[in-house]
PyMOL Python script that loads the backbone (N, CA, C, O; Angstrom):
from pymol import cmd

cmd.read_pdbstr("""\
ATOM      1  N   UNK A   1       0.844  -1.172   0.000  1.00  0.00           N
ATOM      2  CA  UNK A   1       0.000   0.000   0.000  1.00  0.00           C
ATOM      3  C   UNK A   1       0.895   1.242   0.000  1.00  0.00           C
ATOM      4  O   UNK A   1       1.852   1.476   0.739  1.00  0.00           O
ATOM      5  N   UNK A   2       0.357   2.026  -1.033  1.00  0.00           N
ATOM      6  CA  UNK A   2       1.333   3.286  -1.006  1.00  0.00           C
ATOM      7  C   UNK A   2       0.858   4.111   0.057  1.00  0.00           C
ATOM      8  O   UNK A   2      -0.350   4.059   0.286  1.00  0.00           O
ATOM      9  N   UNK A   3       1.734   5.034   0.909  1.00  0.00           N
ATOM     10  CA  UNK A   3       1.276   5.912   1.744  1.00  0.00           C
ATOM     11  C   UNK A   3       1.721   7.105   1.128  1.00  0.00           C
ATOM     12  O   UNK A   3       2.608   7.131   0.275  1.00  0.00           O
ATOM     13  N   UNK A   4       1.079   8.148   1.577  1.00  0.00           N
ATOM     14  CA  UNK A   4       0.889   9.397   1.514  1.00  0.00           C
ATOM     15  C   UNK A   4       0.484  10.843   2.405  1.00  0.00           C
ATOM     16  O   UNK A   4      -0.667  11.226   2.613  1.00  0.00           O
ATOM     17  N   UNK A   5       1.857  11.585   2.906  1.00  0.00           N
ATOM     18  CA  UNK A   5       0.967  12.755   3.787  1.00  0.00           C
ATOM     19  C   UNK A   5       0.899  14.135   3.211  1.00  0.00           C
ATOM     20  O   UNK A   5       1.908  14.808   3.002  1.00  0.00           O
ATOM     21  N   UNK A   6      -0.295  14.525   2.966  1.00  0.00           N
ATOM     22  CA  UNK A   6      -0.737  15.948   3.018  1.00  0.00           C
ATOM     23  C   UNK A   6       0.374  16.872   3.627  1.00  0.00           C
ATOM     24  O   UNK A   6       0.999  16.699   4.673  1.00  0.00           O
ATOM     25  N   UNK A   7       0.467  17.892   2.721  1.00  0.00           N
ATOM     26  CA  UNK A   7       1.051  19.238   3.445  1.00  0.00           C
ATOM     27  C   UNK A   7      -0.343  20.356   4.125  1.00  0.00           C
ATOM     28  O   UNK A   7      -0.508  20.924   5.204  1.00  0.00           O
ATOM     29  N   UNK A   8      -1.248  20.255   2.677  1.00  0.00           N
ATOM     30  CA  UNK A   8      -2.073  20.926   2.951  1.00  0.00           C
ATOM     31  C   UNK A   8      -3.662  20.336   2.063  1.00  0.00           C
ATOM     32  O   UNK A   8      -3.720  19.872   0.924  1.00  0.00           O
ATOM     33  N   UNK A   9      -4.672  20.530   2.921  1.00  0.00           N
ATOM     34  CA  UNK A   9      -6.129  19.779   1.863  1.00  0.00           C
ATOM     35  C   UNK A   9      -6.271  21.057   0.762  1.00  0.00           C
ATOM     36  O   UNK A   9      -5.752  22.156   0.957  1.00  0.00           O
ATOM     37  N   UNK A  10      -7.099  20.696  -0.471  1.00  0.00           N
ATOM     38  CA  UNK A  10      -7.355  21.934  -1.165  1.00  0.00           C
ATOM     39  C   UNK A  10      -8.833  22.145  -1.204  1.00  0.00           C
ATOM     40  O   UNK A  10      -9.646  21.230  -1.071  1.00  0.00           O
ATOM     41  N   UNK A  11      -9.217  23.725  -1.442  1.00  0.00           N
ATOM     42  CA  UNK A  11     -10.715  23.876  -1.367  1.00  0.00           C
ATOM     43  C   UNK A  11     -11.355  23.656  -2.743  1.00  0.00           C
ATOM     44  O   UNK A  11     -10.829  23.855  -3.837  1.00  0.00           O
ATOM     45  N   UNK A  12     -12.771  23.143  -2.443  1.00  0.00           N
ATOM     46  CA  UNK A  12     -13.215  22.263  -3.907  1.00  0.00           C
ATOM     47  C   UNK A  12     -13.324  23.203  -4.575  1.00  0.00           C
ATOM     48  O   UNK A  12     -13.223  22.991  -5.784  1.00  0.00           O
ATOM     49  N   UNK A  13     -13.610  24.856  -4.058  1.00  0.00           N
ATOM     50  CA  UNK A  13     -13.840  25.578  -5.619  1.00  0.00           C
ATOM     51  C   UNK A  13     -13.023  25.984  -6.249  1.00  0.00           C
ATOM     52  O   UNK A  13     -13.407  26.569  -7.261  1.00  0.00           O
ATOM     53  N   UNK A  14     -11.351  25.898  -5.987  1.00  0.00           N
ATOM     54  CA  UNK A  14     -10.393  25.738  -6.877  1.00  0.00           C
ATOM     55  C   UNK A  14     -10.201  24.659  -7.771  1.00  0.00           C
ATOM     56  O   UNK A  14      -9.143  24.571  -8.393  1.00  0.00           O
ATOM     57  N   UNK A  15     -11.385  23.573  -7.946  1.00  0.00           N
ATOM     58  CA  UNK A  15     -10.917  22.557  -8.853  1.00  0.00           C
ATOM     59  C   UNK A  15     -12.499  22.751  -9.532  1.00  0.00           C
ATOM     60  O   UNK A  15     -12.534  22.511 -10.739  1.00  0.00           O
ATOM     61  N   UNK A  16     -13.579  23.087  -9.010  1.00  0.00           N
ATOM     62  CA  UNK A  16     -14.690  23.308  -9.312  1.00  0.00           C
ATOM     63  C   UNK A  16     -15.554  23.823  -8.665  1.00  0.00           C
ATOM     64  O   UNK A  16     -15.475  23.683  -7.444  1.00  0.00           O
ATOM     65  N   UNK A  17     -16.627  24.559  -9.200  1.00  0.00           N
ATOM     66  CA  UNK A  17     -17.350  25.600  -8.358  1.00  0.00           C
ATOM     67  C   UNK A  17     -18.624  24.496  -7.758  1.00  0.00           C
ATOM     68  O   UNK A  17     -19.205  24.851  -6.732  1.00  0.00           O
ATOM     69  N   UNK A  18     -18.927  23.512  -8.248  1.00  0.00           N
ATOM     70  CA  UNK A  18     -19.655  22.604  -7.377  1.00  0.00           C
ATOM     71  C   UNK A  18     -19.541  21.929  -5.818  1.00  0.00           C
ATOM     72  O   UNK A  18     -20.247  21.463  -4.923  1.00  0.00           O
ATOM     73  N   UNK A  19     -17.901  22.271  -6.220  1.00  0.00           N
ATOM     74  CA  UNK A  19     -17.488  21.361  -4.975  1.00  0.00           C
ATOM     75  C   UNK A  19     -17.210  22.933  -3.741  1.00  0.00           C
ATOM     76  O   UNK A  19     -16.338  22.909  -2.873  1.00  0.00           O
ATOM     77  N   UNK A  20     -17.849  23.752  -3.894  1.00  0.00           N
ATOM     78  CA  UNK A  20     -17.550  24.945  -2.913  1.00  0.00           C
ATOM     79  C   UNK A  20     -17.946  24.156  -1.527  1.00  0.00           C
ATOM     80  O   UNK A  20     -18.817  23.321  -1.278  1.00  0.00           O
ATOM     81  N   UNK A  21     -17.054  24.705  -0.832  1.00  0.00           N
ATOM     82  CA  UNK A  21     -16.993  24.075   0.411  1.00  0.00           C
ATOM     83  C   UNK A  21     -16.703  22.800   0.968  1.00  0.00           C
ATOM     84  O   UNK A  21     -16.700  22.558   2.175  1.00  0.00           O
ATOM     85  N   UNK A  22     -16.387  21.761  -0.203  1.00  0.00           N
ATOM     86  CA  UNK A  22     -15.565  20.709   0.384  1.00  0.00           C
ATOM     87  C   UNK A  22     -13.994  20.667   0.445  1.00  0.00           C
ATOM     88  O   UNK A  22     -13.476  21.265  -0.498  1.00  0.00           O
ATOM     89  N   UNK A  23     -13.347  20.247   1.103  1.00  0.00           N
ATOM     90  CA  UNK A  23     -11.966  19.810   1.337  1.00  0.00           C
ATOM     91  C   UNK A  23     -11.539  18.519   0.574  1.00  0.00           C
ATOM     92  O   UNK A  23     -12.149  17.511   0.931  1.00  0.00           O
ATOM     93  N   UNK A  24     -10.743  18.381  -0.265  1.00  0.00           N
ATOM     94  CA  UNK A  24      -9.717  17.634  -1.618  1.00  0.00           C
ATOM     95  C   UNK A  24      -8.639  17.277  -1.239  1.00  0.00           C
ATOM     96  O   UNK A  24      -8.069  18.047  -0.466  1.00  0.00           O
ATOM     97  N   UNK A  25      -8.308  16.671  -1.419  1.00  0.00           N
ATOM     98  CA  UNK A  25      -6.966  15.484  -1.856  1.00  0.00           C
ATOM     99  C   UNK A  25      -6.657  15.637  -2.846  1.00  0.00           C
ATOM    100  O   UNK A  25      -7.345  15.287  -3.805  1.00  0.00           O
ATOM    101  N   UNK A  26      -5.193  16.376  -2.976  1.00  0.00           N
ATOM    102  CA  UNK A  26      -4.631  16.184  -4.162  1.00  0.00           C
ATOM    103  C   UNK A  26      -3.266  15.673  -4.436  1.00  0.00           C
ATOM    104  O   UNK A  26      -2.218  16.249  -4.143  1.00  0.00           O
ATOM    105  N   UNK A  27      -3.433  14.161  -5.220  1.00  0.00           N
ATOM    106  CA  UNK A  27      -2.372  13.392  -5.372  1.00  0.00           C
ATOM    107  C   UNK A  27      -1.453  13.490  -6.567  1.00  0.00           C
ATOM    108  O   UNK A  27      -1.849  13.921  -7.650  1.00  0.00           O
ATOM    109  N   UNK A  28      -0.509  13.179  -6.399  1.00  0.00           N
ATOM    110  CA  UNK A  28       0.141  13.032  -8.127  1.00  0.00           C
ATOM    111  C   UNK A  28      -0.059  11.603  -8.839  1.00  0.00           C
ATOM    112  O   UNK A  28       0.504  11.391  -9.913  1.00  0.00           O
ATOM    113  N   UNK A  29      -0.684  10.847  -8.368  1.00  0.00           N
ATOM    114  CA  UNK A  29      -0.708   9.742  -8.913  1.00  0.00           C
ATOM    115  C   UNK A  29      -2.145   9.332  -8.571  1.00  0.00           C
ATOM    116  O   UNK A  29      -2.568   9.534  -7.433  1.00  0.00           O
ATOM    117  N   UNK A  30      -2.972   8.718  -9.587  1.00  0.00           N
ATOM    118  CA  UNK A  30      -4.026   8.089  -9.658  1.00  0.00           C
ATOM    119  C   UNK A  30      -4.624   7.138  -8.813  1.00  0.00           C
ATOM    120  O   UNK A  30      -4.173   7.356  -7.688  1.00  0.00           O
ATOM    121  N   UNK A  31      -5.411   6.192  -8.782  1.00  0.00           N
ATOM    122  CA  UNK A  31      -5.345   5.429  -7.856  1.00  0.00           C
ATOM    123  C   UNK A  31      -5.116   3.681  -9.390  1.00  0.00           C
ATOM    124  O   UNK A  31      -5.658   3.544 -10.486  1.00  0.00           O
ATOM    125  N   UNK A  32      -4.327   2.964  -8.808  1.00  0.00           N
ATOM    126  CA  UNK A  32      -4.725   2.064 -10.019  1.00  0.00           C
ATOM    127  C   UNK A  32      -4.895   0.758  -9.318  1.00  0.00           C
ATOM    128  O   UNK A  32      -6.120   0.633  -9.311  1.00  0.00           O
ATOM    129  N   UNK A  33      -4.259  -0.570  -8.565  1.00  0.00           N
ATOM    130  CA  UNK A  33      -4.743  -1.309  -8.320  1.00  0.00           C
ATOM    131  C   UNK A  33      -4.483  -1.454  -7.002  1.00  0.00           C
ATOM    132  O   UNK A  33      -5.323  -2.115  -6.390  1.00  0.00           O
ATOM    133  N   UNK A  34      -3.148  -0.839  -6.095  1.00  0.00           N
ATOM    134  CA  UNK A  34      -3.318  -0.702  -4.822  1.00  0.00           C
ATOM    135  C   UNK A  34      -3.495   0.499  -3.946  1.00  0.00           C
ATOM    136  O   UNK A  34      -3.159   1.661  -4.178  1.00  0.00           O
ATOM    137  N   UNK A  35      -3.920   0.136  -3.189  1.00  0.00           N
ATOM    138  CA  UNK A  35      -4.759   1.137  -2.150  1.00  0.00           C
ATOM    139  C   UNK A  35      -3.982   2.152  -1.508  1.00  0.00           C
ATOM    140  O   UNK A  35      -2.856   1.871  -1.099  1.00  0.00           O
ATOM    141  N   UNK A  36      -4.483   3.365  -1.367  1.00  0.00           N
ATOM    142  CA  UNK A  36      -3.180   4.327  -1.120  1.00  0.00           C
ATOM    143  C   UNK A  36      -3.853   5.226   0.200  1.00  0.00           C
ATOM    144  O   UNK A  36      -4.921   5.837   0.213  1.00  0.00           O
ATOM    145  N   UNK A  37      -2.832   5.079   1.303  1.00  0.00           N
ATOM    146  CA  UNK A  37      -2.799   5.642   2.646  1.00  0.00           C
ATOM    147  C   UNK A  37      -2.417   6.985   2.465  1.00  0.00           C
ATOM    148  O   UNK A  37      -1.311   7.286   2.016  1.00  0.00           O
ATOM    149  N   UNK A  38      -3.778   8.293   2.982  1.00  0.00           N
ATOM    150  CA  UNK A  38      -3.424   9.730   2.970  1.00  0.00           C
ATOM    151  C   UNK A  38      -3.344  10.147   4.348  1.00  0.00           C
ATOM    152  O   UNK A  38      -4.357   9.965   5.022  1.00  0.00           O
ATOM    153  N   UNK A  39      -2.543  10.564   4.786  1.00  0.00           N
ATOM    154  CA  UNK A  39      -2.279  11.028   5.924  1.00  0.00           C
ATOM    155  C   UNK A  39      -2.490  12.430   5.889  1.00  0.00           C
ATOM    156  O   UNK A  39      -2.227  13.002   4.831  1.00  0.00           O
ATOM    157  N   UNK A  40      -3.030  13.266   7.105  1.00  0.00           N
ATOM    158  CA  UNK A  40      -3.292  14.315   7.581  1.00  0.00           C
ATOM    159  C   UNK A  40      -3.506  15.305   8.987  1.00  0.00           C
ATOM    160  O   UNK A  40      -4.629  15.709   9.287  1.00  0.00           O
ATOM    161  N   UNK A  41      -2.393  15.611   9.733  1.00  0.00           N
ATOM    162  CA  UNK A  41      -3.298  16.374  10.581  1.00  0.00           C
ATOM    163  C   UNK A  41      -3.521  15.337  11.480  1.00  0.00           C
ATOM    164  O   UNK A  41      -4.451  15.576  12.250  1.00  0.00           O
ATOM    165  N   UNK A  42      -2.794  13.913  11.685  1.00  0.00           N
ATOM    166  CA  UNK A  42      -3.320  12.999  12.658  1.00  0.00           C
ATOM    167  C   UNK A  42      -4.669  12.233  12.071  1.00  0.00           C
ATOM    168  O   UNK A  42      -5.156  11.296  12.704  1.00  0.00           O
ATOM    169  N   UNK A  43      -5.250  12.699  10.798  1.00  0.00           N
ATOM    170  CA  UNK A  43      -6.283  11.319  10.210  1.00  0.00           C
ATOM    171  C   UNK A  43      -5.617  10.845   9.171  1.00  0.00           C
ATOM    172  O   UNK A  43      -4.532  11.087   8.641  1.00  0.00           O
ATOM    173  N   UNK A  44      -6.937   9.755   8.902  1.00  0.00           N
ATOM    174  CA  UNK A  44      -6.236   9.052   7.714  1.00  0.00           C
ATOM    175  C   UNK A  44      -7.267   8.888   6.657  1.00  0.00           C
ATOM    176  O   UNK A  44      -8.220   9.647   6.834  1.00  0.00           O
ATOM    177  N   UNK A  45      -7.347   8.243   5.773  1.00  0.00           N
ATOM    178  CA  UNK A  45      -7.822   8.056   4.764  1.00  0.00           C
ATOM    179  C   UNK A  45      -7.025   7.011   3.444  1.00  0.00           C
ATOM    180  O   UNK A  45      -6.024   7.219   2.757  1.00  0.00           O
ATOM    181  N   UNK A  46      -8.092   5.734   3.503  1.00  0.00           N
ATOM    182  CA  UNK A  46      -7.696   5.223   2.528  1.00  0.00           C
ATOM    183  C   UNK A  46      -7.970   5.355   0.748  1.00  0.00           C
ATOM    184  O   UNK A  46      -9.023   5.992   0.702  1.00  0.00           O
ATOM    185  N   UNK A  47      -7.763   5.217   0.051  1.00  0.00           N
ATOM    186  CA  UNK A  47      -8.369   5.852  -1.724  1.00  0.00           C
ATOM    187  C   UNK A  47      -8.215   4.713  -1.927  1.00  0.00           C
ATOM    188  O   UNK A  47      -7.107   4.196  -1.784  1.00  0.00           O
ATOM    189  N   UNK A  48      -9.560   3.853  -2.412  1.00  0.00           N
ATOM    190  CA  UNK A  48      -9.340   2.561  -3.279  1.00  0.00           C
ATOM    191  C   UNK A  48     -10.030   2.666  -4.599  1.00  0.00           C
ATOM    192  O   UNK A  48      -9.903   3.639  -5.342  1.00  0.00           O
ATOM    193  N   UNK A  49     -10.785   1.592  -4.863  1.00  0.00           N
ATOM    194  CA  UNK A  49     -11.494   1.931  -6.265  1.00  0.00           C
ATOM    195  C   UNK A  49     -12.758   2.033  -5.968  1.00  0.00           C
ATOM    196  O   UNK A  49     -13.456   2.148  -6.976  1.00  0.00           O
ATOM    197  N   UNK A  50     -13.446   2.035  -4.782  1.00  0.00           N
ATOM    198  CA  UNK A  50     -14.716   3.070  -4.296  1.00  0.00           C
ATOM    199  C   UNK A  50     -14.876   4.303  -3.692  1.00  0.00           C
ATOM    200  O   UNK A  50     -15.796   4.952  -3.193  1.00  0.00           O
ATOM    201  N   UNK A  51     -12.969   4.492  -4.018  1.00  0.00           N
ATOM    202  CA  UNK A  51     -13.498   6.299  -3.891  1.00  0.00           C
ATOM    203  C   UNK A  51     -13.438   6.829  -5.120  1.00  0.00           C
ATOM    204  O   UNK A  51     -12.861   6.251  -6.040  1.00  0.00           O
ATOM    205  N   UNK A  52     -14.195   8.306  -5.287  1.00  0.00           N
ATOM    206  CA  UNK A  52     -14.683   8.631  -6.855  1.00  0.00           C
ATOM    207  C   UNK A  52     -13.659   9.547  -6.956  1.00  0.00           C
ATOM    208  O   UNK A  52     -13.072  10.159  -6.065  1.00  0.00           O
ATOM    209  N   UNK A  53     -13.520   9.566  -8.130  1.00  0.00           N
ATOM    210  CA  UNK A  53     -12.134  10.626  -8.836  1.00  0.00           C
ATOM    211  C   UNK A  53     -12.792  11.926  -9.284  1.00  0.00           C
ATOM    212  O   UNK A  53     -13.313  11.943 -10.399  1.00  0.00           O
ATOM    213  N   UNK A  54     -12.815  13.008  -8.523  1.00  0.00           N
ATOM    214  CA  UNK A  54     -13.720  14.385  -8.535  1.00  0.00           C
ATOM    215  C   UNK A  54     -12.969  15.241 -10.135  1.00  0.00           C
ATOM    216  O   UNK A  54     -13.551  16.055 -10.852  1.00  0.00           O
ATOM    217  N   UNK A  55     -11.696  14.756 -10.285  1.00  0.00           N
ATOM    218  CA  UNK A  55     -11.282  15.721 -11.508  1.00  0.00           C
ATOM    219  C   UNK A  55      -9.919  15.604 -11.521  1.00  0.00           C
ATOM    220  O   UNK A  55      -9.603  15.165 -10.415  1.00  0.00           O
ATOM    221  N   UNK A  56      -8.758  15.801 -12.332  1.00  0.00           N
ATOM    222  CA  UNK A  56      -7.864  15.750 -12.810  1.00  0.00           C
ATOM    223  C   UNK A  56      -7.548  17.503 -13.470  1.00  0.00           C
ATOM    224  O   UNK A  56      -8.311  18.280 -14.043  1.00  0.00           O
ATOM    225  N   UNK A  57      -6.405  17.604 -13.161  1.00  0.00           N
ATOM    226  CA  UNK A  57      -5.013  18.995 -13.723  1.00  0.00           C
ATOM    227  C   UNK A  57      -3.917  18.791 -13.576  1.00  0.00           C
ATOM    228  O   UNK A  57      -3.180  18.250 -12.751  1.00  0.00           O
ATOM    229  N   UNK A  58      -3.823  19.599 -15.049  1.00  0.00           N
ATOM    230  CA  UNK A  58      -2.416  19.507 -15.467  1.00  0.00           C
ATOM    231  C   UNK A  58      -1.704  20.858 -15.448  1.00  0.00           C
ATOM    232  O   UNK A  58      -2.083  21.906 -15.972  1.00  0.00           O
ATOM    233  N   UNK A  59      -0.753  20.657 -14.841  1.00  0.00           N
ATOM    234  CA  UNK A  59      -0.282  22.162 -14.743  1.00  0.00           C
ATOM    235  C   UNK A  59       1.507  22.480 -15.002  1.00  0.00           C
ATOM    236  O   UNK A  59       2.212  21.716 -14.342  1.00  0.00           O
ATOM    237  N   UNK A  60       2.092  23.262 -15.668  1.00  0.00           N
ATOM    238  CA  UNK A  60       3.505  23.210 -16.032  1.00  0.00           C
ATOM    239  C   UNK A  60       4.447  23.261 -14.572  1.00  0.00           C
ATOM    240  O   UNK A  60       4.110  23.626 -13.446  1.00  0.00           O
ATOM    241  N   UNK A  61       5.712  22.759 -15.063  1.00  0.00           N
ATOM    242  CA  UNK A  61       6.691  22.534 -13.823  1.00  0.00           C
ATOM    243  C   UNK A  61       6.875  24.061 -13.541  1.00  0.00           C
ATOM    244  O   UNK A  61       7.395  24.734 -14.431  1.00  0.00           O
ATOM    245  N   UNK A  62       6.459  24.713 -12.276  1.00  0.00           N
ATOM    246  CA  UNK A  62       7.117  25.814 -11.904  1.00  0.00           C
ATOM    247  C   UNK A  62       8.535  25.945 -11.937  1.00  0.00           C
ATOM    248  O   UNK A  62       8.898  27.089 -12.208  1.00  0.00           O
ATOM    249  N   UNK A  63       9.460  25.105 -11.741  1.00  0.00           N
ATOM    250  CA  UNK A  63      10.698  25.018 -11.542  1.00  0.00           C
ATOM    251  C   UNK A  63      11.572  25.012 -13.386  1.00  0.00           C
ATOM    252  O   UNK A  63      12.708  24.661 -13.704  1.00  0.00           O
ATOM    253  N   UNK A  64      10.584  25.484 -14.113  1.00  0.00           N
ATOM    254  CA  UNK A  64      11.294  25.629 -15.469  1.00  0.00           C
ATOM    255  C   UNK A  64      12.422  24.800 -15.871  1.00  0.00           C
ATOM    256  O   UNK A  64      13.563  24.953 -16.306  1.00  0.00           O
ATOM    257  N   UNK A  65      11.460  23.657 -15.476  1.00  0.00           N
ATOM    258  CA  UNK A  65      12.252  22.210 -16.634  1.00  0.00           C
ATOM    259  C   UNK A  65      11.000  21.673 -17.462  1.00  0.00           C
ATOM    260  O   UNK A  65      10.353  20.640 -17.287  1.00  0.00           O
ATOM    261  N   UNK A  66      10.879  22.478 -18.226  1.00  0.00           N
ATOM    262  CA  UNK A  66       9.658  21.895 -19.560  1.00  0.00           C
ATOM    263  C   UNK A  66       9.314  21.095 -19.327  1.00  0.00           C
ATOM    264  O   UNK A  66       9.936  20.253 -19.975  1.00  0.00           O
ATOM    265  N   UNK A  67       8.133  20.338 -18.329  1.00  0.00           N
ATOM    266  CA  UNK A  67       7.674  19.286 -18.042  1.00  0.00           C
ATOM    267  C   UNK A  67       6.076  20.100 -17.686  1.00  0.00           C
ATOM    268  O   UNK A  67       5.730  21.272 -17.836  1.00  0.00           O
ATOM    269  N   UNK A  68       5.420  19.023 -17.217  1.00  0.00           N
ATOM    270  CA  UNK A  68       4.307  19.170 -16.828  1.00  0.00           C
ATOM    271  C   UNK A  68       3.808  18.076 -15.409  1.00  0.00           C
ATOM    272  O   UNK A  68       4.387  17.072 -14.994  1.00  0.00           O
ATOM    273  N   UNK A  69       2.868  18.557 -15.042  1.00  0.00           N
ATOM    274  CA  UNK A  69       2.655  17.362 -13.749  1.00  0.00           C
ATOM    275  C   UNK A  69       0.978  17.316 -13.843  1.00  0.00           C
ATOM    276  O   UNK A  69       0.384  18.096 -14.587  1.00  0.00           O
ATOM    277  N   UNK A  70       0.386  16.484 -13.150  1.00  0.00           N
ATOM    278  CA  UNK A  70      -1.152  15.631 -13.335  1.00  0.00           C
ATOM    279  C   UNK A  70      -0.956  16.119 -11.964  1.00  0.00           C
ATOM    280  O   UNK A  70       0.100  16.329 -11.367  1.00  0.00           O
ATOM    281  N   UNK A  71      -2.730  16.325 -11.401  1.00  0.00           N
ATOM    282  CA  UNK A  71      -2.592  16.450  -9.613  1.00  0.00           C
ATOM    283  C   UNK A  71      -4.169  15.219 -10.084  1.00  0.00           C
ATOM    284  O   UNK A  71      -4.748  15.007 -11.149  1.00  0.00           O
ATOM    285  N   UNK A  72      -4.294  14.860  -9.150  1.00  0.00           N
ATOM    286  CA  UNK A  72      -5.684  13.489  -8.702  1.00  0.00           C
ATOM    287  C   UNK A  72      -6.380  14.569  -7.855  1.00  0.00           C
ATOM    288  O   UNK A  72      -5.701  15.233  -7.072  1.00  0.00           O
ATOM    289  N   UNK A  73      -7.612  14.759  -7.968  1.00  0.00           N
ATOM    290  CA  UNK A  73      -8.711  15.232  -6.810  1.00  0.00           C
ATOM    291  C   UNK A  73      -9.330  14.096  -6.548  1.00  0.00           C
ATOM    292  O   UNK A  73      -9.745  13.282  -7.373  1.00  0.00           O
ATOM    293  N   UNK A  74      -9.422  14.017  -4.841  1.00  0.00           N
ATOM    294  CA  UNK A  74     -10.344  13.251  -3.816  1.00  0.00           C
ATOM    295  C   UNK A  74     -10.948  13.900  -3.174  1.00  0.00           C
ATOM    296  O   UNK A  74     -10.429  14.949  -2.794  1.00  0.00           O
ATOM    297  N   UNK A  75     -12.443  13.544  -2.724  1.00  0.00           N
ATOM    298  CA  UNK A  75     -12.957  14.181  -1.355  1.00  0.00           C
ATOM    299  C   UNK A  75     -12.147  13.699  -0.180  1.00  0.00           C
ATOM    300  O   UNK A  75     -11.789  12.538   0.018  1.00  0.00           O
ATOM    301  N   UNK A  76     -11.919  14.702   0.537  1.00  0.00           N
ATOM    302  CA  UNK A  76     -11.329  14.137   2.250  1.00  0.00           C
ATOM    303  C   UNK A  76     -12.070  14.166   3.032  1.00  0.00           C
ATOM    304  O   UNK A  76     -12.417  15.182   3.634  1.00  0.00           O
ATOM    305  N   UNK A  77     -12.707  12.457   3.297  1.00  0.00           N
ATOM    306  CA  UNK A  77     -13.153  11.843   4.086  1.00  0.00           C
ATOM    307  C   UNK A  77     -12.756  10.620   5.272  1.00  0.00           C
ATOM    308  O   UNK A  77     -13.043   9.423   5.248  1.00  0.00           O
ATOM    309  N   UNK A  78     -11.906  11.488   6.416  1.00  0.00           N
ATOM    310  CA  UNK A  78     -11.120  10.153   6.791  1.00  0.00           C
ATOM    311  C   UNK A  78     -12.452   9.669   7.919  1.00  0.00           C
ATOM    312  O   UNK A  78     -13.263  10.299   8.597  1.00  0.00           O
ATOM    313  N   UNK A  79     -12.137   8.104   7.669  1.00  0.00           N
ATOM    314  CA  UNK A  79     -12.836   7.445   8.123  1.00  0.00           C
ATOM    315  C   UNK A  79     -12.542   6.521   9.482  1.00  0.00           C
ATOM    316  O   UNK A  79     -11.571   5.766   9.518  1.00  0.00           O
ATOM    317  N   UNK A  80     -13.453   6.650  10.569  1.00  0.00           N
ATOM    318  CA  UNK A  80     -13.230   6.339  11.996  1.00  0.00           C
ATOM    319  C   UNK A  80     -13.183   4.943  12.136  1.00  0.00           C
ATOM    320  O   UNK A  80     -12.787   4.429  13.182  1.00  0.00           O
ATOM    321  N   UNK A  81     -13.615   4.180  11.013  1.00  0.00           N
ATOM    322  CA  UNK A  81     -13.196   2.957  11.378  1.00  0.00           C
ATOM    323  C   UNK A  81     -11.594   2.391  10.456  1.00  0.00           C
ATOM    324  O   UNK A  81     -10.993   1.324  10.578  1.00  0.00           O
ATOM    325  N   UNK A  82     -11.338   3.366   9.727  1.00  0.00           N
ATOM    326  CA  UNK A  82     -10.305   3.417   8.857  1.00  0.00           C
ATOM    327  C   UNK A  82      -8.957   3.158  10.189  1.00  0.00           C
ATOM    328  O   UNK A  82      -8.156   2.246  10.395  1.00  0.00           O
ATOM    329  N   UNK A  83      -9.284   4.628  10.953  1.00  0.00           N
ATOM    330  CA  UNK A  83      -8.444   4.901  11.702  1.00  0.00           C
ATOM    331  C   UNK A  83      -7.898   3.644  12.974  1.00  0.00           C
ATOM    332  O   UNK A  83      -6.872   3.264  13.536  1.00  0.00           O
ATOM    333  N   UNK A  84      -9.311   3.378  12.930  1.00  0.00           N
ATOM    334  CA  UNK A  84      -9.391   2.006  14.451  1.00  0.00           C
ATOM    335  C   UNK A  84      -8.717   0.845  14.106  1.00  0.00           C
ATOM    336  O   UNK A  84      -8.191   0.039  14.872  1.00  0.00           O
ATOM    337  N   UNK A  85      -8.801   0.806  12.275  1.00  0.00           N
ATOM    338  CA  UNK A  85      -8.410  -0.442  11.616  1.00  0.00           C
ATOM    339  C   UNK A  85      -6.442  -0.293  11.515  1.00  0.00           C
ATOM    340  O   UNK A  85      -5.669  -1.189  11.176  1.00  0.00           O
ATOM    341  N   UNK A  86      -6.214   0.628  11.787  1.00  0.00           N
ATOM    342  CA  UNK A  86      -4.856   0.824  11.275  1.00  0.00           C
ATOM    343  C   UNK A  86      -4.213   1.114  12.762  1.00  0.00           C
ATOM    344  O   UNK A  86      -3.077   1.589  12.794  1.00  0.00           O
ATOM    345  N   UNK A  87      -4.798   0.884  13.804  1.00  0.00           N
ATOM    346  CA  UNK A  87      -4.223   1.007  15.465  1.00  0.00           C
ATOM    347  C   UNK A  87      -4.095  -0.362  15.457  1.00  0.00           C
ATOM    348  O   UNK A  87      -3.686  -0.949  16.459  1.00  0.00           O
TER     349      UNK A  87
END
""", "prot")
cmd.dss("prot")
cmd.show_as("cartoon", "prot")
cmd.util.cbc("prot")
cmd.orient("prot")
């Protein structure tokens, strides 16, 4: 299982104006067949293939090496039995 910790969640209406007022996960990598551990702030959250993929961006390397990078949007929903399961 890949793990993963948050620096910071993002707000949904920077990825879409529907999602105003929810809190996002944004990964660089997709989810594809194993399950990926998000850490935050002391919660957790697992992303498998029943969590829904809210949207995808692509945005150029700030660091001006002609590249580009993909970010993954998730809702952040960490879950209390997630947490109990991983003590």
């Amino acid at each position: 299982m890949k793990s993963y910790i948050l620096k910071k969640l993002i707000a949904g209406y920077r990825v879409n104006p529907r999602y105003s007022g929810l809190d996002l996960v944004a990964l660089p990598y997709k989810y594809t067949n194993a399950k990926i551990l998000v850490k935050h702030g002391g919660k957790k959250m697992i992303i498998d293939q029943d969590t829904p993929l809210l949207g995808k961006k692509t945005f150029p390397d700030k660091f001006g090496r002609d590249k580009t990078y993909t970010l993954y949007y998730y809702l952040w929903q960490p879950s209390k039995n997630q947490i109990k399961l991983e003590l």
